[in-house]
N, C-alpha and C positions, 0 to 999 in steps of 0.2 A: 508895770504891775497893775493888769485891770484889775476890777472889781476887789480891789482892797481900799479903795477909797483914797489911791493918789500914795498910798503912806509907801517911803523910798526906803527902806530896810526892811528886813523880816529877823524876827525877834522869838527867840524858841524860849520859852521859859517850862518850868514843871519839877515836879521833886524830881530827887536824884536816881539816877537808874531807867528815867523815862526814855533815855535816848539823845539828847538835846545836840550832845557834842558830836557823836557819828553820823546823826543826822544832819547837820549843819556840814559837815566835811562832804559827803556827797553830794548836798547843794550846792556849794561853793563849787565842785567840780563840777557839776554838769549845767548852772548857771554861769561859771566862768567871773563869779563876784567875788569878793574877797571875803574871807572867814575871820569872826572872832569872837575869842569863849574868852566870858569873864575871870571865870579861874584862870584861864592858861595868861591873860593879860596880869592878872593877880601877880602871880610866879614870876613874869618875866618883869615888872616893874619892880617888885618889892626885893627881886634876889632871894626868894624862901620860899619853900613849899607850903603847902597851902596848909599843911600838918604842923610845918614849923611856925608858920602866921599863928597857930589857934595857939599852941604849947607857947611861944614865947611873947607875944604880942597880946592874944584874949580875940574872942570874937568880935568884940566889937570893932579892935583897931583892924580885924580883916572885912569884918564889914564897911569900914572906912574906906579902905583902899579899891573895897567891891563897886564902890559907890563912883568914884573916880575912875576907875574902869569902864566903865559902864557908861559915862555924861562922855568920857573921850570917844568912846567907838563908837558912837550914835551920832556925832558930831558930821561924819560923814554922811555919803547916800550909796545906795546899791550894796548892800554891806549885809552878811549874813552874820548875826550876832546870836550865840548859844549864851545864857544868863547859869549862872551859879542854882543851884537850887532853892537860893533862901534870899536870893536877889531882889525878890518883890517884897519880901519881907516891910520895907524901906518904905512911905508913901514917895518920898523924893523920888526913889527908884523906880518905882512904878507910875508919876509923872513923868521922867524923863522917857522912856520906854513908850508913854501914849502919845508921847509930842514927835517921838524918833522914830516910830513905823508901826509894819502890822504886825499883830503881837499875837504869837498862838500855841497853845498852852499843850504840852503833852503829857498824858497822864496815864496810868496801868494802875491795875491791881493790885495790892497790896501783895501775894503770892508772886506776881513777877517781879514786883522791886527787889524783893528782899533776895529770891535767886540771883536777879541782876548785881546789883551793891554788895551781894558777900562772894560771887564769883573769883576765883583764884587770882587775879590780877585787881581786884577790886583793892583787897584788903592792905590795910593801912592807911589807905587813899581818901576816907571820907573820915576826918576828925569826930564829926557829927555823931557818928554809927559808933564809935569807941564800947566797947561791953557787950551786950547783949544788942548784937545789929538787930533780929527780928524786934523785939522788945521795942528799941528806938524805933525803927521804922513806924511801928504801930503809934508809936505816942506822938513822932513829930508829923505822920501824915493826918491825924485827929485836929494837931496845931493848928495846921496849914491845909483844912479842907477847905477852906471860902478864899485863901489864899492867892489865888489863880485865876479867879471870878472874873478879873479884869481883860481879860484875855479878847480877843476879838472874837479868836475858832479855839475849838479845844479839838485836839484828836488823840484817841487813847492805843495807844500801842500796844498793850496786853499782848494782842493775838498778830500783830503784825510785824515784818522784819523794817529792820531800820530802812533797805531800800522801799518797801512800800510804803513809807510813812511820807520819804523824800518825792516819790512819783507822784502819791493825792497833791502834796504841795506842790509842785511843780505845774499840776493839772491848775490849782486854784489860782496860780498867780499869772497862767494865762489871760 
């Protein structure tokens, strides 16, 4: 990985809807690294969906578990790692993420999130979004505007498809 400063993982974080996990799947295929999304480690450690984590557990015991997810898969090297949306939330989180690779931030439009995250297979999916998704969207991406800040590169997907997002990357980590 030139010009990322040596760092042995690539780290997708950004609200929900940016892309992180589609993107991260076609990396993983066309760099031939191993793939891993915080949620999906979520699920498959805890045995519950990540709806059932918030309804019976609370956020915070899923942010716990986000947190452990996250120090194991970074633990390795050459690892393409997609982060939860509220992952950096965490300072711990977001030390362990600066010590574990390059970290790069993907971000869109308030218009495209909300299309994205309420799309027909979206729904029910993001505990977060519960009621009024646009609503939510609006008030947690206000939360979480400096949130990100840590990032190394930001790239904003608005206008791009998930393969062009994975190819600029691909170009940068030559």
């Amino acid at each position: 990985m030139s010009g990322n400063a040596g760092k042995s993982n690539l780290i997708l974080v950004g609200f929900m809807g940016t892309g992180k996990s589609t993107v991260s799947r076609m990396l993983s295929e066309s760099l031939g690294w191993p793939r891993f999304d915080t949620d999906e480690e979520v699920e498959r450690r805890s045995g519950k969906t990540i709806s059932e984590l918030f309804a019976e557990e609370g956020e915070s015991s899923f942010r716990d578990w986000e947190s452990r997810a996250l120090a194991d898969v970074l633990s390795g090297t050459n690892r393409i790692v997609a982060t939860g949306g509220g992952a950096v939330l965490r300072e711990e989180n977001r030390r362990v993420m600066r010590l574990g690779g390059w970290i790069v931030a993907l971000t869109a439009d308030k218009e495209s999130l909300i299309r994205r995250v309420t799309a027909g297979n979206a729904d029910g999916t993001r505990p977060l979004l519960a009621g009024d998704a646009e609503a939510r969207v609006a008030s947690l991406l206000e939360t979480r505007k400096h949130a990100y800040d840590f990032a190394h590169a930001v790239i904003d997907t608005s206008r791009l498809s998930p393969a062009d997002v994975a190819d600029l990357l691909q170009r940068w980590l030559r």
